[in-house]
LUMZAMAR-894781 format. One record per residue: x, y, z of N, C-alpha, C, CB in turn. Coordinates in steps of 0.02 Angstrom, whole numbers, padded with zeros to 5 digits, always signed. Glycine has a CB too. Example, Ala and Ser with C-alpha at 12.3 -4.5 7.8 and 13.67 -1.06 7.14 Angstrom:
REM LUMZAMAR-894781
+00660-00284+00390+00615-00225+00390+00660-00165+00390+00565-00224+00452 +00642-00112+00354+00684-00053+00357+00645+00002+00394+00704-00030+00286 
***
This chain:
REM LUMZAMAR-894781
-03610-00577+01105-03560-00619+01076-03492-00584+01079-03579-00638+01004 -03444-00630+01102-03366-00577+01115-03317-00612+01056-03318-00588+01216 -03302-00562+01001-03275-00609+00957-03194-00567+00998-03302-00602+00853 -03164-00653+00990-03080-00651+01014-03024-00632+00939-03056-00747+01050 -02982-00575+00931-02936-00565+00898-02874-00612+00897-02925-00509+00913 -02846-00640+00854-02794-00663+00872-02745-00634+00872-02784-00702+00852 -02676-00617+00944-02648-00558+00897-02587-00574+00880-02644-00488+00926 -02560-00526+00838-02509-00524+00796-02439-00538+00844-02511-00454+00755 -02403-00594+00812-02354-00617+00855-02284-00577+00830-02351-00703+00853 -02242-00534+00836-02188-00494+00776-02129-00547+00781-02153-00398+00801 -02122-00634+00820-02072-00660+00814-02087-00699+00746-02054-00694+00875 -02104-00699+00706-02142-00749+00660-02063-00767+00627-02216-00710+00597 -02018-00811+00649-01972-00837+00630-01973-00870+00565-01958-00869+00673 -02042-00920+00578-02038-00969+00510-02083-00952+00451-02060-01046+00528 -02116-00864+00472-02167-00843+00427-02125-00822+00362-02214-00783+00458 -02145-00832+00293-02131-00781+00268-02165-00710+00248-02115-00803+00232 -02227-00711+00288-02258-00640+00275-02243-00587+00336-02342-00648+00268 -02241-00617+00393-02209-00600+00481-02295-00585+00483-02131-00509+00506 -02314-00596+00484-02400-00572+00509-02431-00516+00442-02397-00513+00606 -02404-00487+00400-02433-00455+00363-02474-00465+00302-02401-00429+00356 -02463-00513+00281-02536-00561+00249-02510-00541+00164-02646-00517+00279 -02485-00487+00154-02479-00453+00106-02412-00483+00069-02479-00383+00128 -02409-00497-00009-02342-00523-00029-02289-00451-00038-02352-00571-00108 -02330-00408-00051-02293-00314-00078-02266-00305+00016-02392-00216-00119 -02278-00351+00042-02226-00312+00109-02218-00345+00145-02242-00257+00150 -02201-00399+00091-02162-00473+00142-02072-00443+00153-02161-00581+00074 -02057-00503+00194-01979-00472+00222-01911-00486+00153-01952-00531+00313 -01888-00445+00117-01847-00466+00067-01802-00402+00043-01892-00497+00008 -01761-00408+00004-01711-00368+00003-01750-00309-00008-01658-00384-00045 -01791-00289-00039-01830-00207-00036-01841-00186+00023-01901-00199-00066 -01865-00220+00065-01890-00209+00164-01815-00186+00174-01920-00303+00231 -01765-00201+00167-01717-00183+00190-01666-00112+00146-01689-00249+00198 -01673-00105+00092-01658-00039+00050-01595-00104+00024-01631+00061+00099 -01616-00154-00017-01556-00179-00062-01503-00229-00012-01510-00103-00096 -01488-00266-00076-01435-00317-00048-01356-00290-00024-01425-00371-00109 -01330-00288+00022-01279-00306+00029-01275-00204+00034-01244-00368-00032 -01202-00196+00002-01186-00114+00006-01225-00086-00037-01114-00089-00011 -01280-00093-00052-01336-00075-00106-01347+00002-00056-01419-00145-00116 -01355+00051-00096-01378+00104-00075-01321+00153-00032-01437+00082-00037 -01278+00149-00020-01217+00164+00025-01210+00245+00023-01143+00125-00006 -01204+00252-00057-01199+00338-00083-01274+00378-00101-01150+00340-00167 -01312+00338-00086-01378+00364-00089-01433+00366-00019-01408+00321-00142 -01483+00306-00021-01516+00314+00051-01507+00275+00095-01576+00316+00054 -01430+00242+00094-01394+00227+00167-01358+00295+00178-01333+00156+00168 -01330+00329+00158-01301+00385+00175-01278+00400+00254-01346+00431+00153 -01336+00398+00280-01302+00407+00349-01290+00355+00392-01336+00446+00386 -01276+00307+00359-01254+00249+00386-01199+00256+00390-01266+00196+00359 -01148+00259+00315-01092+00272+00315-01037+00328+00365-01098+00282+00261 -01097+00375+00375-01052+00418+00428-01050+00380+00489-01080+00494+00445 -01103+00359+00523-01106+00343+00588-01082+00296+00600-01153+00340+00611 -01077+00230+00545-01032+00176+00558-00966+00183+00538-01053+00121+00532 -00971+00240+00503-00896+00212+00454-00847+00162+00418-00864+00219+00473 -00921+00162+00379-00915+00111+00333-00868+00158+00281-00992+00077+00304 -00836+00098+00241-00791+00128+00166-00821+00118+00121-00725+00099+00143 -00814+00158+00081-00855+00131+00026-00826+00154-00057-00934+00162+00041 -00813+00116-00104-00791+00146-00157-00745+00077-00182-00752+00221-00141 -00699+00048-00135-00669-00027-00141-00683-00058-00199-00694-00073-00089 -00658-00086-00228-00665-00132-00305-00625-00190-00298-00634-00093-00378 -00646-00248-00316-00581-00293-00313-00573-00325-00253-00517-00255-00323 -00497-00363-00274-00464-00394-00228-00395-00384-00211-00470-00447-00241 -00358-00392-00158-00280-00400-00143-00265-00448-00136-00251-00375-00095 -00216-00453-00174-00185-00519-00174-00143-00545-00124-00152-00525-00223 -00155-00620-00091-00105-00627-00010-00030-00615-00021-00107-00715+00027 -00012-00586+00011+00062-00559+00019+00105-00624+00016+00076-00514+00095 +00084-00678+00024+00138-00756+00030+00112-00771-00053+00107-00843+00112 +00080-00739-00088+00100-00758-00170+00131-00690-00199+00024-00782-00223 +00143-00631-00177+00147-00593-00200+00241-00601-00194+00098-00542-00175 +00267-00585-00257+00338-00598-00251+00385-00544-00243+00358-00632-00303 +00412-00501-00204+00439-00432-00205+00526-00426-00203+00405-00394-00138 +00525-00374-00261+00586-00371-00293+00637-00337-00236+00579-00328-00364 +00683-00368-00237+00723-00325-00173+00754-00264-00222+00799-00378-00124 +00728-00201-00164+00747-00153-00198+00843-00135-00179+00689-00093-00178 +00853-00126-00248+00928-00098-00240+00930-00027-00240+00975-00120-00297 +00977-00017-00180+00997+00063-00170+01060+00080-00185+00990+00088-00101 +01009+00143-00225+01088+00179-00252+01110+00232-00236+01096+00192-00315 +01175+00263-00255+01179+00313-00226+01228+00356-00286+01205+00299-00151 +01221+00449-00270+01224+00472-00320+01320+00502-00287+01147+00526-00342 +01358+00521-00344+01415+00570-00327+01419+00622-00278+01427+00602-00377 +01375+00651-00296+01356+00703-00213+01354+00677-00165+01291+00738-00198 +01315+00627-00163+01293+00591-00087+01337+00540-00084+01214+00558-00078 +01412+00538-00109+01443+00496-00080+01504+00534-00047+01457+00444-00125 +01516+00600-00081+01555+00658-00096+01550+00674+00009+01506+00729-00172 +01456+00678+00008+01457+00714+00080+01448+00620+00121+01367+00792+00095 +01444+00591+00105+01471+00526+00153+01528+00521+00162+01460+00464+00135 +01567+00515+00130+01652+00551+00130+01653+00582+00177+01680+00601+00075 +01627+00643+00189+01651+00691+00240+01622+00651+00318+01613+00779+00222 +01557+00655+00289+01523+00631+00367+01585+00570+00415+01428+00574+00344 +01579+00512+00376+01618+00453+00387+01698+00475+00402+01610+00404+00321 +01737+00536+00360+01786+00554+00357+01860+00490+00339+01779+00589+00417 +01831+00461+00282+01892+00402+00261+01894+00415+00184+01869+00308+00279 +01960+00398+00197+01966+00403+00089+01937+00331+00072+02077+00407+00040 +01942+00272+00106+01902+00217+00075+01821+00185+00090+01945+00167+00087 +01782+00182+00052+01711+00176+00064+01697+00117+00035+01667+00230+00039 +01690+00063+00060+01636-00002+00053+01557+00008+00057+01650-00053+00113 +01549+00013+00010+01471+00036-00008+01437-00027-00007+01458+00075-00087 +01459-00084+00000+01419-00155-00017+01418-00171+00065+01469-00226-00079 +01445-00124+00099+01443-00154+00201+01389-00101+00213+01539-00137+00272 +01386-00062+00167+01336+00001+00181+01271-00024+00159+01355+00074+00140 +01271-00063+00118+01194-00075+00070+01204-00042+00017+01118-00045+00099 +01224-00005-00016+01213+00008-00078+01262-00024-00136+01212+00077-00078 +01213-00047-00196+01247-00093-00226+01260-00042-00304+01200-00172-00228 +01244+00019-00308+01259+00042-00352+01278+00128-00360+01216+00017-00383 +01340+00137-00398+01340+00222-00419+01326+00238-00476+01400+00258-00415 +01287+00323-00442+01263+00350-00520+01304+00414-00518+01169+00369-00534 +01306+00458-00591+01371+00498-00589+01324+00564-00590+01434+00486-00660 +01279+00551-00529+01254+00643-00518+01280+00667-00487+01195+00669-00495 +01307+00734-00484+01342+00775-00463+01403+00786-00468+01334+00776-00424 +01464+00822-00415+01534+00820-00425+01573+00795-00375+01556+00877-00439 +01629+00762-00383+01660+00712-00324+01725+00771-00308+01694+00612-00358 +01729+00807-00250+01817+00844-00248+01851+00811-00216+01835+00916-00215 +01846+00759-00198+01913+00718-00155+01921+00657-00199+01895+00688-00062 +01962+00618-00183+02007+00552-00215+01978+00500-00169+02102+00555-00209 +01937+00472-00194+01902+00407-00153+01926+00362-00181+01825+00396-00152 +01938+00291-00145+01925+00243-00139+01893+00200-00149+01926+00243-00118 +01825+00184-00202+01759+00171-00185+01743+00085-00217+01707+00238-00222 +01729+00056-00133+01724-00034-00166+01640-00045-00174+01764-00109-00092 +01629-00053-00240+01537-00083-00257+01539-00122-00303+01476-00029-00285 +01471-00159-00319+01455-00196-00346+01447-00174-00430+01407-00218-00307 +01416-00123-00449+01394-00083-00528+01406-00022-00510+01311-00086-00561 +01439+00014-00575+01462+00105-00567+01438+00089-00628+01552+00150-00551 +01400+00152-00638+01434+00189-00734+01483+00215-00745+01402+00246-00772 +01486+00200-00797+01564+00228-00845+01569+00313-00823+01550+00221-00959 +01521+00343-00834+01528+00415-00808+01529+00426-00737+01474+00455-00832 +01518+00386-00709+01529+00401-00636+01605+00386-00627+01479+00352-00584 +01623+00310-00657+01686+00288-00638+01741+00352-00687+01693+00195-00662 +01747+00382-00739+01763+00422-00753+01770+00480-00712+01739+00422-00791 +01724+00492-00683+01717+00566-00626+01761+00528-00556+01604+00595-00597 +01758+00502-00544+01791+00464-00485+01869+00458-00487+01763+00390-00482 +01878+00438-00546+01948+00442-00579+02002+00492-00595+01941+00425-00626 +01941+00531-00610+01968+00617-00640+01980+00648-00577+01903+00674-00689 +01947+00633-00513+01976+00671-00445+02036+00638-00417+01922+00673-00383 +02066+00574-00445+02100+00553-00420+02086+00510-00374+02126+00588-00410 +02021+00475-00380+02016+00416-00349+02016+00343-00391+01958+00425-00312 +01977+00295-00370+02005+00236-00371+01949+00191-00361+02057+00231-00324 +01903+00148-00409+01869+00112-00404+01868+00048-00421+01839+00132-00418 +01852-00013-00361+01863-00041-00363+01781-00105-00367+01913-00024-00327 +01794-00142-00413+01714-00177-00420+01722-00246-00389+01683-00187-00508 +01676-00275-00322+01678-00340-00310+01629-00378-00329+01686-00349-00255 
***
């Protein structure tokens, strides 16, 4: 008598056991070590190197077309207008054709400027004054 085996087919698409008869080792997130980034810092480990995967991420970013961004204003300090002065070499400076919409009174001014902006402080415009310059606010 020739008894015939049937054999084991490994495409079992619509099985849920795939040929193993057994429910402890049917195909489900354990067969695979966990759902999703489950295991990443533990026994995926070398997954992460070889694929280079990231891992640690939390959250969300928010799309940049809701995100509303403040235009930054640049300022600039007494020193650094002191050596723009020189660079540029003019007693009058339009700081608002330059981009900067504001002075702060760090440092020391030795020449008599000219200086057209939008906001000074009082101590700056004071120091500006005291060299013998001349500020003017548009």
């Amino acid at each position: 008598m020739v008894v015939r085996f049937r054999k084991k087919i490994k495409k079992k698409r619509g099985s849920k056991w795939h040929g193993y008869g057994s429910k402890k080792k049917h195909r489900g997130a354990g067969n695979r070590g966990g759902r999703g980034r489950a295991g990443l810092w533990k026994h995926k480990k070398n997954l992460v190197s070889k694929l280079g995967i990231e891992i640690g991420k939390r959250g969300f970013s928010r799309p940049l077309t809701l995100v509303k961004k403040k235009e930054q204003k640049k300022i600039i300090t007494l020193r650094a207008l002191d050596e723009l002065a020189e660079t540029l070499g003019k007693k009058e400076i339009d700081l608002v054709s330059l981009g900067y919409s504001k002075v702060v009174s760090k440092g020391k001014i030795t020449k008599p400027l000219i200086v057209k902006v939008e906001n000074i402080t009082e101590s700056a415009k004071a120091r500006i004054e005291e060299a013998g310059g001349k500020v003017v606010k548009i």
